[in-house]
N, C-alpha and C positions, 0 to 999 in steps of 0.2 A: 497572453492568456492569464497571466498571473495576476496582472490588473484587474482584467473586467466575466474572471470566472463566474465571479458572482451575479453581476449585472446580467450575463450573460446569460443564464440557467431560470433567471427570473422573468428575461423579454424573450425567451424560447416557450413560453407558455402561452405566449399571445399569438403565436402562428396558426398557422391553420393545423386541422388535427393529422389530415393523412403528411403533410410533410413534417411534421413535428414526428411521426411512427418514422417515419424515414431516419431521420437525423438518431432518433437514438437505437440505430443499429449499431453492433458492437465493432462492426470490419472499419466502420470511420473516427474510430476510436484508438486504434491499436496504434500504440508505441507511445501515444500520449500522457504525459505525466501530469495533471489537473492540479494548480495552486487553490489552493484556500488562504484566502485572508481575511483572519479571526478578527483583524484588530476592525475591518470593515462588516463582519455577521455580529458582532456585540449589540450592534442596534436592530440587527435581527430580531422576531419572536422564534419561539421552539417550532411552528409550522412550516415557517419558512427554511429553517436549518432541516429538520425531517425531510421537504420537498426537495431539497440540494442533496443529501443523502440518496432519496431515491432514486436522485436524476443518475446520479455516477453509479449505482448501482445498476439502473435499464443500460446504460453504457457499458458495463462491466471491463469496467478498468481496473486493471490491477494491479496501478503505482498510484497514490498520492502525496503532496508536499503540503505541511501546515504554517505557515508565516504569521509569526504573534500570538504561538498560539498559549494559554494556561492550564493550568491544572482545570479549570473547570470545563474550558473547550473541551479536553479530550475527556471529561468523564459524560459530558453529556454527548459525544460523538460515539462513543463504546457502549451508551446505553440507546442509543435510536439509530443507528446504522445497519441495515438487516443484515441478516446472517447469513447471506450469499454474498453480501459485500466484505464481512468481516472475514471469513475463509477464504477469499479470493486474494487479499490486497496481497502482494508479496515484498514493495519497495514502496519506504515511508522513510519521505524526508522531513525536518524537522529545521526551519531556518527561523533566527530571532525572535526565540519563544520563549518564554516563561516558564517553561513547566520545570517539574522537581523531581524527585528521585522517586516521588509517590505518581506523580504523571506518566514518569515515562513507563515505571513498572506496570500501570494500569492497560495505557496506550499497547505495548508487548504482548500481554497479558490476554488483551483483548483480541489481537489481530493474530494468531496464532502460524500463520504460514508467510511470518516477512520472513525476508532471508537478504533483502537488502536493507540497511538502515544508515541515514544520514543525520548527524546533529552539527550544527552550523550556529554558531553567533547562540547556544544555551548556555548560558552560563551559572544558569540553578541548577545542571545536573554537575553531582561528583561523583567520586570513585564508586561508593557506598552505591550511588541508585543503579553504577552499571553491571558492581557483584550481582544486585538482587534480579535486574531484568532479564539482560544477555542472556539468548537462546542458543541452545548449539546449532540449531540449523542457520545461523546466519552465516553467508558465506562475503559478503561486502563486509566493509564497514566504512564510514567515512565522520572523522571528527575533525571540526574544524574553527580558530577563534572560540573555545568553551574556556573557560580563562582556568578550570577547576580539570582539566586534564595534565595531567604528572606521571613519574613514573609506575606509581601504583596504578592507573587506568591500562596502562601495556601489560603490566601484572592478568588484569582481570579479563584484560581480549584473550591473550595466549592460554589461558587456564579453560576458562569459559568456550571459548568458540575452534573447536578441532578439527573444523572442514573450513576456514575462512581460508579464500581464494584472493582475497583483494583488501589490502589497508589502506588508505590513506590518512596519514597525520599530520595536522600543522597544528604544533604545541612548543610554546618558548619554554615552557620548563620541563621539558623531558632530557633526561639526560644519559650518558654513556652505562647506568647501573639501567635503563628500562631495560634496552638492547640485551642486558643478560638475560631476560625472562624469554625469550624464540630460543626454543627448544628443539630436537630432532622430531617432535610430534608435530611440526608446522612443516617438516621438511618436505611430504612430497604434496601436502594442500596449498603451501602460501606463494604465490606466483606474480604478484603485483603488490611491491610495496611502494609508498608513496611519503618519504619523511619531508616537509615544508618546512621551512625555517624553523625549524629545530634548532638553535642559536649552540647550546649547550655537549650537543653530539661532538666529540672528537675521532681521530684515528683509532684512539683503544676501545671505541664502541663497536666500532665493524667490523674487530676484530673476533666476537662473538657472531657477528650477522650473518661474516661470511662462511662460518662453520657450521651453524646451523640452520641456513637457508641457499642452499648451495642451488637451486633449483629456480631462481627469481628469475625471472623475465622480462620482467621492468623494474626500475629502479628510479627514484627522486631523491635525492640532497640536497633538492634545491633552497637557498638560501643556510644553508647548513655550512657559516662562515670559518667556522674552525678545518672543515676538513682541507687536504692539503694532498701532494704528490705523494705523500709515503700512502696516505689511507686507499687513494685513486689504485696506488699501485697494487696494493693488498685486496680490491674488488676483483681487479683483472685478474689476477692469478685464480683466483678460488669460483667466480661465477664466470663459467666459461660461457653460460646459455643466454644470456642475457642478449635480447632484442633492442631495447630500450633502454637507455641512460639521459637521465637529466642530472648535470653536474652547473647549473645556471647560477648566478648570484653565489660564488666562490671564489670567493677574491683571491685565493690561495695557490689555486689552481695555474699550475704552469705549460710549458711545453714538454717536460717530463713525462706529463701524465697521458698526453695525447698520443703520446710514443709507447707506453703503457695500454692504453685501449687500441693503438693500430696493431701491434703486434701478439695482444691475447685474442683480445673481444672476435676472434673471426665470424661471428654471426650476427654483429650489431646495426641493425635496421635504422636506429633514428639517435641521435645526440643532438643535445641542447648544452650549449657552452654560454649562454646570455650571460653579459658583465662581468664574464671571467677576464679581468683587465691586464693579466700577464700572458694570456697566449699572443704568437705572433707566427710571424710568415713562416717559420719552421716550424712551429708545430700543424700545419695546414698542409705540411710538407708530405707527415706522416698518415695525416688523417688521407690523404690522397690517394694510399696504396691500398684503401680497406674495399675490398669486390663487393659487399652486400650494403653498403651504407647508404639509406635512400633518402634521408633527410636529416641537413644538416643547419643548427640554428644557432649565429653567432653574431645577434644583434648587442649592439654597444661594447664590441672589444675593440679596444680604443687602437689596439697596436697593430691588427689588421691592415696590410696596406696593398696597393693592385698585384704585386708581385704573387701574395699568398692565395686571391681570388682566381688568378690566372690557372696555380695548379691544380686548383679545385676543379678547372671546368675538363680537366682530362678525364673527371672519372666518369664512368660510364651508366654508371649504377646509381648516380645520383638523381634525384625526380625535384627534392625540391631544397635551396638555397636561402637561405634568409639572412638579409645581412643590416644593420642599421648603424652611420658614421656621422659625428656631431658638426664637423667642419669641413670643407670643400674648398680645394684649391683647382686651379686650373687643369691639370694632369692628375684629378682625385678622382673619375671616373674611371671604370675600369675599359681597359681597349680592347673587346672581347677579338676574339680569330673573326677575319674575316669568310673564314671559311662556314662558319655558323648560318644554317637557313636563315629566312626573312621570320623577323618576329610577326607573330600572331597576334599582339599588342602589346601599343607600347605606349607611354603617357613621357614627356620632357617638359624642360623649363628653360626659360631665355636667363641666357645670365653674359655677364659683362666678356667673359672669356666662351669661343666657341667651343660645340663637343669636340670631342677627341675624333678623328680621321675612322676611325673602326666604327665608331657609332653614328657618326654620321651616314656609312656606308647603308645601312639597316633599312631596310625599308616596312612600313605598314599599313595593313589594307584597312584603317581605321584614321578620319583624320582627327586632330589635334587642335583645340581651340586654346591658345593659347592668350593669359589676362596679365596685368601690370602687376607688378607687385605691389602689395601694401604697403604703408608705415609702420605697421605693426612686425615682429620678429618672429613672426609663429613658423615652426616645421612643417616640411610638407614630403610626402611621400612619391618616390620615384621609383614607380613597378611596371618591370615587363615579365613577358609569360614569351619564354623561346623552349620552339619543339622542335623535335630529330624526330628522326623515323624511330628510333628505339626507346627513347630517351624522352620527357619531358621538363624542365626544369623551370622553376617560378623563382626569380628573384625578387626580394625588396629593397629597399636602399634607404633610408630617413635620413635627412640631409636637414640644418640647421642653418639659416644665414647668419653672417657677423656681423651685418650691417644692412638695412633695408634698400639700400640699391643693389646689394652683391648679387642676389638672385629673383627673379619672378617665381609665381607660383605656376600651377597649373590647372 
């Protein structure tokens, strides 16, 4: 949709007229979020952008996203937009755009009931344009790759916006002096926080987070390299309500900390451990005993071996498994219980050594067309999907050959 919105809205005028009234009822519209791509209406005239305006307007959609868009797009989009569309919009993204501190204030300004806002890939907006815009009725926020967010931008979220429900941040220069700006005024609004390699965050940042946002629900550090088992441990003690943990791309991260989330977090629904390269089979040990854990995601930890996947499959509570391993030995397959029903599907690959006696067992009511391997060394993906009566579980596997005979693909 983000391609050919435009083309689209243009050869919707050539249909015929009663099913062209049809299409722009609003019920075949709802939930959709409509790209514009400015860099493609610049060849545009003003009659053309007007008839695109009215179109989304007879739709009455009430999120748009702008791609490439400038200072001048959006002054001419807040001056010919009708005024059912500009009260209605309430979620406005903003990806690989030009605009500036005069844009985005116009943009805001103009659309008076968002309350969700994304900026992605702007890198002309700075601190200054988000003092002057930012609405307190936003309750989202999402900044992401703006090269000109720092710790004064967290400054002017937490001042600025007193009902924000939802952050997310991926900013390499924000550092452990933002995190002092969350206040006990975000304590019983802010419930999904979102930091992305944040490079710069240490343990003494969280240690303001976790005092004055004791009520988070979800939680991301992901790529947040410095944090470590002391910081892990200092989350768990203080947000006991947390749902949601993403601790992925932290190198830091041990089997310490696993033992730390199994014995506070008792309400923790989903963890993400991605390329945490120091867990191993006992920390998998602990994660096993956790009753409510339904998805657990521990693609490229390298120390992973069948022992740790085996106690995984005792828990019960688990729905879905993700696992990804660079190199494959003969006995690198996991021997799940024979006791396990017949898988529901399942995809293999021929390789020099047979499967394991367990997996072979397995039967599928799908078959298998199974191809030669390449010369070439590319990865390939080994996913089955096994259901229980109570339980559903999706595993993945990414397997890596070392050599173009070792394995076939699938």
């Amino acid at each position: 949709m983000a391609r050919y919105i435009t083309s689209y809205f243009l050869l919707s005028q050539q249909v015929c007229t009663a099913w062209r009234e049809v299409l722009y009822q609003p019920k075949f519209w709802r939930g959709l979020q409509p790209v514009l791509n400015f860099r493609d209406l610049k060849t545009s005239g003003p009659c053309v952008r007007l008839g695109i305006y009215k179109s989304l307007d007879r739709r009455a959609f009430d999120s748009l996203c702008f791609f490439g868009a400038s200072d001048e797009d959006i002054y001419d989009l807040i001056a010919q937009c009708p005024a059912s569309m500009a009260n209605r919009i309430r979620q406005i993204g903003l990806r690989c755009s030009g605009i500036t501190d005069k844009g985005l204030e116009v943009l805001l300004g103009g659309l008076p009931s968002i309350v969700q806002l994304e900026l992605s890939g702007c890198n002309e907006v700075t601190d200054a344009g988000l003092w002057a815009s930012l609405n307190p009725r936003v309750v989202s926020l999402t900044l992401a790759d703006c090269i000109n967010v720092a710790d004064e931008t967290v400054a002017a979220i937490t001042q600025l916006l007193p009902s924000l429900y939802e952050l997310n941040l991926q900013a390499y220069h924000v550092t452990d002096s933002a995190l002092c700006f969350f206040s006990p005024r975000q304590t019983t609004s802010l419930c999904v926080l979102r930091l992305r390699s944040c490079w710069e965050l240490t343990n003494h940042g969280l240690l303001n987070l976790v005092h004055s946002l004791p009520n988070l629900v979800q939680l991301s550090l992901s790529g947040c390299s410095k944090i470590s088992d002391d910081g892990v441990e200092l989350l768990t003690e203080n947000l006991r309500q947390l749902r949601s943990l993403d601790l992925s791309w932290c190198p830091r991260i041990s089997d310490a900390s696993l033992e730390s989330i199994a014995c506070e977090l008792t309400q923790l629904e989903e963890l993400t451990l991605d390329r945490c390269v120091h867990v191993t089979d006992v920390g998998l040990g602990y994660l096993a005993s956790m009753n409510n854990l339904c998805a657990l995601y521990l693609r490229w930890c390298t120390q992973i071996r069948d022992y740790g996947v085996k106690t995984l499959c005792n828990m019960r509570s688990l729905q879905i498994l993700s696992l990804a391993v660079f190199s494959v030995e003969s006995d690198a397959i996991v021997p799940f219980p024979q006791s396990w029903p017949t898988f529901s599907q399942i995809a293999t690959s021929v390789t020099e050594h047979p499967l394991p006696p367990a997996m072979r067992e397995f039967k599928t009511n799908e078959t298998s067309t199974v191809h030669t391997a390449s010369s070439s060394l590319r990865p390939f993906l080994w996913r089955w999907k096994v259901s229980f009566p109570q339980i559903n579980i999706q595993l993945r596997l990414l397997f890596s050959p070392s050599s173009p005979n070792e394995l076939g693909t699938v």
